[in-house]
C-alpha positions as CSV (number, residue, x, y, z in Angstrom):
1,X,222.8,18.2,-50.1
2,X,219.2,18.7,-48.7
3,X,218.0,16.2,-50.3
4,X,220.4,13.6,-48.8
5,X,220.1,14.6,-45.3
6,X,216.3,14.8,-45.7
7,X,217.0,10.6,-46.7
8,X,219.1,9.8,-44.5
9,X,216.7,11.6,-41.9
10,X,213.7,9.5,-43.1
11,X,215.9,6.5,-41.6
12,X,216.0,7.8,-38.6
13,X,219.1,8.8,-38.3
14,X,221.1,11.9,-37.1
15,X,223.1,13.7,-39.9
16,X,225.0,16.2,-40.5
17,X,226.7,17.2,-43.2
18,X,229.6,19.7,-44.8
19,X,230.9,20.7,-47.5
20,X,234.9,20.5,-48.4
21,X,237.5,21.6,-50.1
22,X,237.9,19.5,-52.5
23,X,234.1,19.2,-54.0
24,X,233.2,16.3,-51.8
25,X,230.5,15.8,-49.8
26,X,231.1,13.7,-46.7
27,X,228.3,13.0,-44.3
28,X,228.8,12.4,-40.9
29,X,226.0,9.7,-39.7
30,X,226.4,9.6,-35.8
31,X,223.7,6.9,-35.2
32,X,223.1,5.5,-31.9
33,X,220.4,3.2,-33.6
34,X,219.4,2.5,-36.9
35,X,216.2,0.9,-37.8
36,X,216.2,-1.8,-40.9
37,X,213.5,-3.7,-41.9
38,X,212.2,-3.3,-38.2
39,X,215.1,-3.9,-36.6
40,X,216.7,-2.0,-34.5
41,X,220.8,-2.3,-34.6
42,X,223.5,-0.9,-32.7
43,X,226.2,1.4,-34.8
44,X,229.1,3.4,-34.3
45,X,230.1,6.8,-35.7
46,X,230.4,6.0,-39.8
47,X,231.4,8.9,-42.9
48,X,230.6,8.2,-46.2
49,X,232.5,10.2,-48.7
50,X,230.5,10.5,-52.1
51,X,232.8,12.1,-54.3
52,X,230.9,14.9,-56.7
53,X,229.6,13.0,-60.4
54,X,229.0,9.6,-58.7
55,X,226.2,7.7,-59.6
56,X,225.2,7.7,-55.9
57,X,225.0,11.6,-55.8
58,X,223.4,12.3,-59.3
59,X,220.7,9.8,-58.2
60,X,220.6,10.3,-55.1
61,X,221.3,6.7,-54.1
62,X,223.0,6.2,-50.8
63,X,225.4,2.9,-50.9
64,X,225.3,2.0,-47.1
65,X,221.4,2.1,-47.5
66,X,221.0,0.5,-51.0
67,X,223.7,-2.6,-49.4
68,X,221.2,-2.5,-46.4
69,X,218.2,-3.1,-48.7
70,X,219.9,-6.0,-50.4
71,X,221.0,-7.6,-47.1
72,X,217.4,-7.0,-46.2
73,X,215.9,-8.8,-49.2
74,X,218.0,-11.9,-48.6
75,X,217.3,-12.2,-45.4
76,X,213.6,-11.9,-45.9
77,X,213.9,-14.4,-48.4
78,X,215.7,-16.8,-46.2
79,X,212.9,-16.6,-43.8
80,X,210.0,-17.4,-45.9
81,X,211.9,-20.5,-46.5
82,X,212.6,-21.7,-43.4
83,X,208.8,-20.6,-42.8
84,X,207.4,-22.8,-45.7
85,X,210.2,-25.7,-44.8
86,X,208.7,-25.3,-40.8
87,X,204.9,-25.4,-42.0
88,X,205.4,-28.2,-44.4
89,X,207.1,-30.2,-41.3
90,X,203.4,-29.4,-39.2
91,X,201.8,-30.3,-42.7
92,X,204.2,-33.8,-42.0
93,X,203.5,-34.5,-38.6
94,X,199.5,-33.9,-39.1
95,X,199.7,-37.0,-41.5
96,X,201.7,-39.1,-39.5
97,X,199.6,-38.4,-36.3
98,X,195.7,-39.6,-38.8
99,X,198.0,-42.7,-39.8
100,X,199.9,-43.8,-36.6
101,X,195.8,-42.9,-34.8
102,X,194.2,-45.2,-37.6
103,X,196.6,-48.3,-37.3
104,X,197.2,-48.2,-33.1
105,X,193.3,-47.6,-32.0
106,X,191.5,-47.9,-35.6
107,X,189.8,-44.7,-35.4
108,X,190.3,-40.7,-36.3
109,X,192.4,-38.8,-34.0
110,X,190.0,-35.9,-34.1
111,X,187.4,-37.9,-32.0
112,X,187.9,-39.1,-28.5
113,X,186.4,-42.9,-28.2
114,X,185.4,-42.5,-24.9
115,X,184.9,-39.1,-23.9
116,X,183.7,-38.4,-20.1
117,X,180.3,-36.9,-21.4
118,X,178.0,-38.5,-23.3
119,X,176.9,-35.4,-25.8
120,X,175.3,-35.8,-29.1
121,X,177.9,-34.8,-32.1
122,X,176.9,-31.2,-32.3
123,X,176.7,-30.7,-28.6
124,X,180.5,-32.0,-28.7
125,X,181.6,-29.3,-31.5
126,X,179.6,-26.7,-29.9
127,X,181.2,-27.2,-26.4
128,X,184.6,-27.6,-27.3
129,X,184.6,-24.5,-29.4
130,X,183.6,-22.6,-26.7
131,X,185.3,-24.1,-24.2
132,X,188.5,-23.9,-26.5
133,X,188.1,-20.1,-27.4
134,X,187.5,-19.6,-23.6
135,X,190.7,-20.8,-22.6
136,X,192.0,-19.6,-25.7
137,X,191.6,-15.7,-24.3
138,X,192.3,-16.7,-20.3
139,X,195.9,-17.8,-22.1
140,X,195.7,-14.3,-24.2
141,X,194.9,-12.0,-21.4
142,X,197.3,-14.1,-18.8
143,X,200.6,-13.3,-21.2
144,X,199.9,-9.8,-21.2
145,X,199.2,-9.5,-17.8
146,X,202.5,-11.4,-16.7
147,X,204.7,-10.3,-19.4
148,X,205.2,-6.6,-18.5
149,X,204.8,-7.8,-14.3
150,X,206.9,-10.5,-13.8
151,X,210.7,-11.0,-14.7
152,X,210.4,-14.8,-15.2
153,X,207.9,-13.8,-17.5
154,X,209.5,-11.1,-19.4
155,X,212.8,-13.5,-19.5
156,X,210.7,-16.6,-21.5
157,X,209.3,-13.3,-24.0
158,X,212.8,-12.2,-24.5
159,X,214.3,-15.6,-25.5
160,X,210.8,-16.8,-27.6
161,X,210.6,-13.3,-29.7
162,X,213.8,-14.3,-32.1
163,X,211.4,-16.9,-33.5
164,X,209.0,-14.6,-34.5
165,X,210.6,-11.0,-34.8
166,X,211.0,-11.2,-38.6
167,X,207.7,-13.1,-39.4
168,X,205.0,-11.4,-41.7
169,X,201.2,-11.5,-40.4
170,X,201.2,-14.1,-42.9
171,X,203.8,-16.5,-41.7
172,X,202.6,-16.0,-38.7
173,X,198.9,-17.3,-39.8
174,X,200.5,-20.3,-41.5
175,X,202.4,-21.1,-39.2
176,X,199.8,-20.6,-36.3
177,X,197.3,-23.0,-38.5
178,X,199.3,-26.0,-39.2
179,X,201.3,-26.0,-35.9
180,X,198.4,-26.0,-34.3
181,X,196.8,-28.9,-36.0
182,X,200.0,-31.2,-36.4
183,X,200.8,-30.8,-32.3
184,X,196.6,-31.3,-31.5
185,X,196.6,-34.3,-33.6
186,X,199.4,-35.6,-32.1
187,X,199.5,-34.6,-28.5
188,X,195.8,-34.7,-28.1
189,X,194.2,-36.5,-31.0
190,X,196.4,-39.4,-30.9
191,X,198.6,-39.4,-27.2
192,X,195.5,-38.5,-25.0
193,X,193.3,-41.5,-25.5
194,X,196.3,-43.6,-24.7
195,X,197.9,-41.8,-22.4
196,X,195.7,-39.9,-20.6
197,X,195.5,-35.9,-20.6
198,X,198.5,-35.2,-17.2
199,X,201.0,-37.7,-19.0
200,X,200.2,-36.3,-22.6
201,X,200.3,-32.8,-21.2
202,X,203.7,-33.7,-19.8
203,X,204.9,-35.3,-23.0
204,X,203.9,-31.8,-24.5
205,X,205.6,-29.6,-22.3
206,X,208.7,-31.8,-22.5
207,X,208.7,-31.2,-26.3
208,X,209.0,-27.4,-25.9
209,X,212.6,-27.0,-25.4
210,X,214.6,-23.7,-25.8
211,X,218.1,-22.5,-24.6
212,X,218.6,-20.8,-21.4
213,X,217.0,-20.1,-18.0
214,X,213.4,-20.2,-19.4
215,X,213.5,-23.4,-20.6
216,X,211.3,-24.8,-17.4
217,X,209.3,-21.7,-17.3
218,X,208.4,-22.2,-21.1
219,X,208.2,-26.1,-20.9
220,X,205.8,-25.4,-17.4
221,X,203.7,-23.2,-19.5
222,X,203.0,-25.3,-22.2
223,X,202.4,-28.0,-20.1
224,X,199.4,-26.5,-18.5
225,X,198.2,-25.6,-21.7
226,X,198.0,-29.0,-23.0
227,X,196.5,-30.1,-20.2
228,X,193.7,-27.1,-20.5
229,X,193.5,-28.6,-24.2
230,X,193.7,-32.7,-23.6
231,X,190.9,-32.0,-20.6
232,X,188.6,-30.7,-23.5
233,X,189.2,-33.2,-26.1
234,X,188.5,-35.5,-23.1
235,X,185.8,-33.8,-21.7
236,X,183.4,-33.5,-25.2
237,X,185.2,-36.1,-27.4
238,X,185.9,-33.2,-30.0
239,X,189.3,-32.2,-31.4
240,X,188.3,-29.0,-33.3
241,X,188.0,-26.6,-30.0
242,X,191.6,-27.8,-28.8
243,X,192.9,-26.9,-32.6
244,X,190.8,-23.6,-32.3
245,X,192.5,-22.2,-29.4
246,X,195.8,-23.7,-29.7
247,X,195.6,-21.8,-33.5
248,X,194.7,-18.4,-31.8
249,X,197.1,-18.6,-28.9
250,X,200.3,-19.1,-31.5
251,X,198.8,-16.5,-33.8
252,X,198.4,-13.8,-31.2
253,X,200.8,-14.4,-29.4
254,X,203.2,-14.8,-32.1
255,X,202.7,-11.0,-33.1
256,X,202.7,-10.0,-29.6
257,X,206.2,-11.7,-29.7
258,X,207.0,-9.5,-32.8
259,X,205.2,-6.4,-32.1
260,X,206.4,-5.8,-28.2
261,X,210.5,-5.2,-27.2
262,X,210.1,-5.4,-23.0
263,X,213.3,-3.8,-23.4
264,X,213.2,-1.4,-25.6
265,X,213.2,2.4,-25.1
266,X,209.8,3.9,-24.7
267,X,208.9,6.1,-27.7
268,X,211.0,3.2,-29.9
269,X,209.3,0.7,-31.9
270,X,209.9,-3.1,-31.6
């Protein structure tokens, strides 16, 4: 009986338990919340009766937990697929930004024809890596900084963390990688020589659509980024400091997404 409560415990759970009559062990589990696989979900009062010579009890296997596990491992499996099926659609989009960029201006999208300074080719890659990995952490330090301050801000968090609350660190590195280089290529490599960096920037934001009242805030947001991305590309006529930061935003901010519940009780994890 020690034994089960001291499981049930490790849940984090409230138990308690009592012994009957009739040889069977019932335990009451009043959970207020109950933590699986990181997430934290609501439940009512529930008793499990484990009658005495049941598999369960001589092996100390608790059904509700052993179903939760299984439920668990679906679901985790579900994700990495949509994961790799998301990634392999970045993978997708890279190509068809390199082909539609040779065959429109018969050139590589990851060099700017007519940048607005004249560097040599290792001044370009030097300065738009730092320039990216500068903006990269003003965008960083800005989404903490607004996040836990401003409601509008906290509101675009809430309705963006779904997307990454169940990612492992790495889904959240492939996907960071090759979403950043399919929407650079794109966006930047291929749509800012022709269409300038405001109207491509806008064309990027537009793209970012989710549900609800943040929708503006979020498409607002990542039209300023783009715009802080396309002016680089324009500015030293190298792709590989947009990709840079664009690839460290999404990854940080991706676990930032996962790792921090605005609404969550302090002392509780995410």
């Amino acid at each position: 009986m020690k034994d089960v409560a001291q499981r049930a415990d490790h849940l984090g759970v409230g138990v308690g338990a009592r012994e009957q009559d009739d040889g069977r062990v019932h335990l009451a589990i009043d959970v207020a919340r109950l933590s699986l696989h990181g997430q934290w979900v609501e439940k009512g009062a529930v008793e499990q009766a484990v009658p005495p010579g049941s598999p369960e009890r001589l092996h100390g296997v608790d059904p509700m937990c052993q179903d939760g596990v299984m439920r668990g491992r679906w679901s985790q499996t579900t994700r990495s697929t949509a994961t790799l099926q998301v990634a392999g659609g970045y993978a997708v989009l890279s190509a068809f930004a390199i082909a539609l960029a040779l065959i429109l201006r018969d050139g590589v999208p990851w060099e700017h024809p007519q940048p607005w300074a004249a560097l040599s080719s290792l001044a370009a890659v030097g300065s738009s890596v730092a320039l990216g990995l500068a903006l990269a952490l003003v965008i960083i330090v800005t989404t903490r900084a607004a996040v836990p301050r401003f409601r509008w801000a906290r509101q675009l968090h809430e309705d963006l963390r779904p997307v990454a609350r169940e990612l492992s660190a790495g889904q959240i590195l492939l996907l960071a990688v090759l979403s950043s280089l399919g929407e650079e290529l794109l966006f930047r490599g291929l749509a800012t020589p022709l269409l300038g960096v405001g109207l491509s920037a806008v064309v990027f934001g537009v793209a970012h659509q989710i549900k609800g009242p943040s929708r503006w805030v979020w498409i607002a947001w990542a039209t300023l980024a783009g715009a802080g991305f396309g002016a680089i590309f324009a500015l030293t006529g190298s792709l590989l400091g947009p990709v840079l930061a664009h690839a460290v935003v999404n990854a940080v901010n991706l676990s930032y997404l996962r790792a921090y519940d605005p609404g969550a009780p302090e002392g509780h994890p995410a």
